[in-house]
KOLVO-401043 format. One record per residue: residue in one letter; y, x, z of N, C-alpha, C, O in turn. Coordinates in steps of 0.1 Angstrom, whole numbers, plus 5000, padded with zeros to 4 digits. Atoms other than C-alpha are relative to their C-alpha. Example, Ala and Ser with C-alpha at 12.3 -4.5 7.8 and 13.67 -1.06 7.14 Angstrom:
A498850095000495551235078501250095000501250195007
S498949915000498951375071501149925008502249975009
This chain:
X500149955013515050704855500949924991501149804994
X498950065006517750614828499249954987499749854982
X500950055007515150554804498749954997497949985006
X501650024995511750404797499350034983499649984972
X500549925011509650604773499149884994498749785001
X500750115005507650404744498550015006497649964999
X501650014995504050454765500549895011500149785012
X500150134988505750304796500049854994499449744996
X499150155005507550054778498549874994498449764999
X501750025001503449984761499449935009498849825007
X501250054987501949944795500649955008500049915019
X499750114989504549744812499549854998499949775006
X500250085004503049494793500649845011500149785021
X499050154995505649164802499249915000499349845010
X500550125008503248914785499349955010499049835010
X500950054990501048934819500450045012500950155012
X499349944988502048944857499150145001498150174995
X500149904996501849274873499750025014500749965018
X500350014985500649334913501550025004502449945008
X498649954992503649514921501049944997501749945007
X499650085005505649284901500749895010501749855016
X500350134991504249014916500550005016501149905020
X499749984985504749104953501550055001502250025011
X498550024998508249214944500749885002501349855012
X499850124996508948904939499649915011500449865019
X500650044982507148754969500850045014500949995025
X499349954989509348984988501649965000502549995009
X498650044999512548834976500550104990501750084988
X499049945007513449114950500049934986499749824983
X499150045016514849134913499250114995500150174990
X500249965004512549384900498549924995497549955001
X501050055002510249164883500449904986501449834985
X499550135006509948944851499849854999499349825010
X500350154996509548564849498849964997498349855002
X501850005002505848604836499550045018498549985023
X500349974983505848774876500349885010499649865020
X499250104992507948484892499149854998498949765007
X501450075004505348264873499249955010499149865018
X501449964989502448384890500249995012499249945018
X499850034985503948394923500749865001501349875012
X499850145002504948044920498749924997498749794998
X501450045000501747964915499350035011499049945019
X500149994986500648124941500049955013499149955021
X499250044991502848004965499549835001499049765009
X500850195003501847634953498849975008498549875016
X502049974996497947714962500650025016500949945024
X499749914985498847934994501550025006502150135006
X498449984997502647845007500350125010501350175013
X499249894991502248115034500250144991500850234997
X500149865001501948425011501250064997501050154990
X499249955001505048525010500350095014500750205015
X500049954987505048585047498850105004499150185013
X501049975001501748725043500850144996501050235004
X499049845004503949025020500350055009499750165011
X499049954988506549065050499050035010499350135017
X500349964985504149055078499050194994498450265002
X500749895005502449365053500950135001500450255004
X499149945003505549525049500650105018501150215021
X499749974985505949535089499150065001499550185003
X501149925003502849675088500050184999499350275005
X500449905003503249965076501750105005501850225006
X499249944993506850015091499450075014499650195017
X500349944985505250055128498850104996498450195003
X501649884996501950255116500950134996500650225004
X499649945001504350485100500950095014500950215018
X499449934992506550515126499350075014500050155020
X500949984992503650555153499050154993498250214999
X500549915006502650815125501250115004501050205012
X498949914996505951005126500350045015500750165017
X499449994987506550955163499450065008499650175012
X500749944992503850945184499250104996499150205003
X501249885003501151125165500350084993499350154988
X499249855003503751405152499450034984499350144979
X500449995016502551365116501250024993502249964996
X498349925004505251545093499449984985500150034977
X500249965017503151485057499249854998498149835004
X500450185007502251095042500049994986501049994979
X500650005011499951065013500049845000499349775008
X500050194997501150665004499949954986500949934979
X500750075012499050544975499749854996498849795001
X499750165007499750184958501449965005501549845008
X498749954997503250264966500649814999500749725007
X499450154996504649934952501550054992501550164985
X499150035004508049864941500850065013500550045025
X499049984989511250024961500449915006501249844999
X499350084993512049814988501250055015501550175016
X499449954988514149845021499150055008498149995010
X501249954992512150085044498650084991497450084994
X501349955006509950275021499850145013500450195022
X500649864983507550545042501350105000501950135011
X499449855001509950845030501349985010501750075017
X499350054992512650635047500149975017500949955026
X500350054981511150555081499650155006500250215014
X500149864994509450905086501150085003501450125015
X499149894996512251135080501449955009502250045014
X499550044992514350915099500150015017501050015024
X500949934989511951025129500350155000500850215009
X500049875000511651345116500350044980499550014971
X499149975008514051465089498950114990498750104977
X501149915008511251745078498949944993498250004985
X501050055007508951515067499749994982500549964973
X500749995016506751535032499749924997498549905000
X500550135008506351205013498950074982499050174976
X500649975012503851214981499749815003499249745011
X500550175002503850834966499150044987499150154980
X500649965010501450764942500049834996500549755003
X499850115009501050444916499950004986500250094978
X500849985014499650354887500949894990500749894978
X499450065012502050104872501650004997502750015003
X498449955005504650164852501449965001502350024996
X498750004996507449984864500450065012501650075014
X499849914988507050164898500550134995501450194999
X499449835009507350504874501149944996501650044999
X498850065006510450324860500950055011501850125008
X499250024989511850314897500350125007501450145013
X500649874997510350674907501550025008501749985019
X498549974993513950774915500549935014500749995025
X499950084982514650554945499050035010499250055022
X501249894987511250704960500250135005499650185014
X499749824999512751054959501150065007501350185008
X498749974989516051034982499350095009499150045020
X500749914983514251315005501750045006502850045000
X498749974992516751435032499750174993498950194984
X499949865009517151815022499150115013498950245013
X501249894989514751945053499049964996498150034999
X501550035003511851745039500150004984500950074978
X500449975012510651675004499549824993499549735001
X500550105006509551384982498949994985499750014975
X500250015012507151344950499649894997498949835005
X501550125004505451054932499350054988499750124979
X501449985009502351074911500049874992500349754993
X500250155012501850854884498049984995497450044986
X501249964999498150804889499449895004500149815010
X500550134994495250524897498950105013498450215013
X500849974985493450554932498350024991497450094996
X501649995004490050544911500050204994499150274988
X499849815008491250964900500450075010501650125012
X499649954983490951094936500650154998501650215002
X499849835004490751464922501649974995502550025001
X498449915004494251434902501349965009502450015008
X499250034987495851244933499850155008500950205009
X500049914991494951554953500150124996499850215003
X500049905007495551804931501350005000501950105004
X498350015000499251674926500250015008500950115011
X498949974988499851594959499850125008500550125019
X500149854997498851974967500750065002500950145011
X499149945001501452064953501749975011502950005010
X498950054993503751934978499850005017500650055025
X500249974984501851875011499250135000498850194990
X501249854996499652185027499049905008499349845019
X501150074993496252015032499650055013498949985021
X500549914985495752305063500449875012499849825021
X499650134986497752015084499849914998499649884986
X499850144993497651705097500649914985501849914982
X499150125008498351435066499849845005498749805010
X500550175001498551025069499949974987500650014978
X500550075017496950845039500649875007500549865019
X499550134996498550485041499149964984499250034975
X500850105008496250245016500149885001499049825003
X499850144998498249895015500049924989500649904978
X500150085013496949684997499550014990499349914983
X500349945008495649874975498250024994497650044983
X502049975000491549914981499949844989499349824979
X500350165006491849514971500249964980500049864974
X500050025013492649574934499250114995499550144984
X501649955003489349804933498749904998498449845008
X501450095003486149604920498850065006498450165000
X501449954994482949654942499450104987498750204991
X500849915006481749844910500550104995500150154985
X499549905004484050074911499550115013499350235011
X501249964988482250194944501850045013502350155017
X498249984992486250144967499250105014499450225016
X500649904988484150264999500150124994501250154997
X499849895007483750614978501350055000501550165004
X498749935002487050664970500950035014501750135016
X499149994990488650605003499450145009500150215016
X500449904995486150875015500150144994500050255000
X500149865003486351114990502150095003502550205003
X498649974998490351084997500250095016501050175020
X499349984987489951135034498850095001498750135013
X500649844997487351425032500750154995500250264997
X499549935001489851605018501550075012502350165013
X498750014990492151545047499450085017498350065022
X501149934992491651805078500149965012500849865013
X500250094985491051715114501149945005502149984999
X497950064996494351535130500349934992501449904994
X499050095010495051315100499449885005498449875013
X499750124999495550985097499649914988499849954977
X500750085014493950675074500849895009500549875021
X499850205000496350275076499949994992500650054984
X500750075005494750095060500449845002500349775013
X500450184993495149685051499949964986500350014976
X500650115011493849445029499949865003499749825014
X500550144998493549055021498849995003498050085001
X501950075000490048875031499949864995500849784993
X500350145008488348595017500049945009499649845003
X500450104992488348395050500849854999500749765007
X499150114997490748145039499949904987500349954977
X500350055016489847875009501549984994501949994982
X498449995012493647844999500050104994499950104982
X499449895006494348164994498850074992499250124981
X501050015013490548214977500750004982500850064972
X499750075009491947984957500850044989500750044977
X498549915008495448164949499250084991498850054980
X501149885005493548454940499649974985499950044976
X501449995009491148354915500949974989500650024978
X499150045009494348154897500850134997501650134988
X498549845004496548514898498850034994499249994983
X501249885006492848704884500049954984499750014974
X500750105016492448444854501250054994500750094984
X499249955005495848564843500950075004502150045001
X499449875001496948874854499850114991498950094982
X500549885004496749214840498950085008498050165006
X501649904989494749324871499849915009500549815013
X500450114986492849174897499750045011499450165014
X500649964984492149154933499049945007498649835005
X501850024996489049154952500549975015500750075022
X500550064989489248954984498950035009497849985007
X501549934993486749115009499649915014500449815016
X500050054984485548985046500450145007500450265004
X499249894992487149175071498950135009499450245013
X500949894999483849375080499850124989499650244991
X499749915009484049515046501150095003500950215002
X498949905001487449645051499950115009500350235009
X499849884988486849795083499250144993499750244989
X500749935006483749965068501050144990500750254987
X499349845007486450195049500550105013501050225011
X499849914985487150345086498750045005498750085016
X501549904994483450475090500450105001501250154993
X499649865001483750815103501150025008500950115016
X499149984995487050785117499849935015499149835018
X499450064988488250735153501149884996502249914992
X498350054999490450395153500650025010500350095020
X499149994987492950365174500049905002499649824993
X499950184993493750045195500749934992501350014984
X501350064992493349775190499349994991499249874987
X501350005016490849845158500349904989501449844989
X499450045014491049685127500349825005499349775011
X499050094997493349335134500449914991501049984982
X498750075005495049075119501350084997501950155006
X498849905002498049255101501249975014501750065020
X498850024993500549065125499750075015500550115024
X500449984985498649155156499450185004498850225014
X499649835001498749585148501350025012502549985011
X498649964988500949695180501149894995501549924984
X498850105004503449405175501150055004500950125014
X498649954998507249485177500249895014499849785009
X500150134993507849225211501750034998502250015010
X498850065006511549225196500249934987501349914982
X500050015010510449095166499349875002498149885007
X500350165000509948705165498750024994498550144991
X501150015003506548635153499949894991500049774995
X500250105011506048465121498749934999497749994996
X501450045001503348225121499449964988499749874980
X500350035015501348265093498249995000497850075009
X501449995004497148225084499750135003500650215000
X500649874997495248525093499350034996498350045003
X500149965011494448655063500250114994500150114981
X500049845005494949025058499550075014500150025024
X500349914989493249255085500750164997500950194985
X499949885002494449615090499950095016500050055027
X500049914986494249935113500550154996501050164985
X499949895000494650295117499250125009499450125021
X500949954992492050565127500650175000501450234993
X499949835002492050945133499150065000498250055008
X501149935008490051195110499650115016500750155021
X500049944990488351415144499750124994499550225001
């Protein structure tokens, strides 16, 4: 977008880091401001692996995608907490696979709507949209992305990172179900999140919550799974991010094992 209207411009509020921000920077980019570089420097102080922690997220969602596009012939990816454009976004790895594929991103903060355009390169046999929307408004996520995928087939919902800046009292188990009862037999839920198992990264945490604009909720890794009730996983069930089908050409970063994730199928 060539411009930023005076609402976004409102709610990008600079004065306080931002998640997506924040983890841009974590990841090495330039879409972030020094109130973000801040915070992740802070971070980083508390918990020096999280940066790796990012990357090994980011890989993450490269193979479940591609294991979505490939093996399990999924052609439509509902990928909610989108994030900031990086190298490899889903719409990039799917249609790569399969050129026909349907992206719908969705994201609630406004410098990701700033960026919207870099989400939307579809190849010209598939499609792209993003939603400008928070995961707690299941109805107008599914109502938008309606308009793009055909709920009759097979979708993947990807949820990175994302359940973790929900507050137990926002009821997150709820939402991830009311998302994936919309979704019809054959689809797909990955899924990953931080856990509280580590007192550094506790630690980080609590210091990004005290001055961020938003916070994140740290769970134990039975909680997380718990958003896969219902679903068939697949091998090898909910994991250590690094240890999701590992790439065995891809060196192995050794980092704390501190994010779990997986991927199930709706039966």
């Amino acid at each position: 977008m060539n411009h930023v209207s005076d609402e976004v411009r409102e709610r990008l509020r600079t004065d306080r880091p931002h998640s997506a921000r924040v983890w841009n920077y974590l990841l090495g980019g330039k879409d972030n401001y020094p109130v973000d570089s801040e915070a992740g420097d802070v971070i980083l102080s508390t918990f020096p692996e999280f940066a790796a922690v990012a990357r090994l997220q980011r890989q993450f969602l490269a193979r479940a995608v591609r294991f979505l596009a490939g093996e399990a012939g999924i052609r439509q990816f509902l990928d909610i907490g989108t994030g900031l454009p990086t190298a490899d976004n889903t719409h990039e790895l799917a249609q790569r696979i399969a050129p026909e594929s349907r992206i719908v991103y969705v994201d609630n903060d406004p410098l990701v709507l700033t960026h919207a355009q870099a989400l939307l390169t579809s190849t010209p046999e598939g499609a792209c949209a993003y939603i400008d929307a928070d995961v707690r408004d299941p109805e107008r996520i599914l109502t938008e992305a309606a308009k793009t995928l055909d709920f009759s087939r097979p979708v993947a919902l990807t949820m990175l990172g994302i359940m973790g800046q929900i507050a137990d009292a926002d009821r997150p188990a709820e939402l991830v179900a009311r998302l994936v009862a919309e979704l019809p037999p054959g689809s797909y839920l990955a899924l990953s999140d931080g856990t509280n198992t580590n007192e550094a990264l506790n630690r980080a945490v609590e210091i990004y919550n005290s001055q961020s604009a938003n916070t994140y909720h740290l769970r134990a890794p039975g909680e997380i799974a718990a958003f896969f009730d219902g679903l068939e996983l697949l091998e090898p069930g909910v994991v250590p991010t690094a240890a999701w089908r590992p790439d065995p050409a891809q060196a192995a970063e050794p980092v704390a094992d501190v994010a779990v994730c997986g991927v199930a199928r709706k039966p």
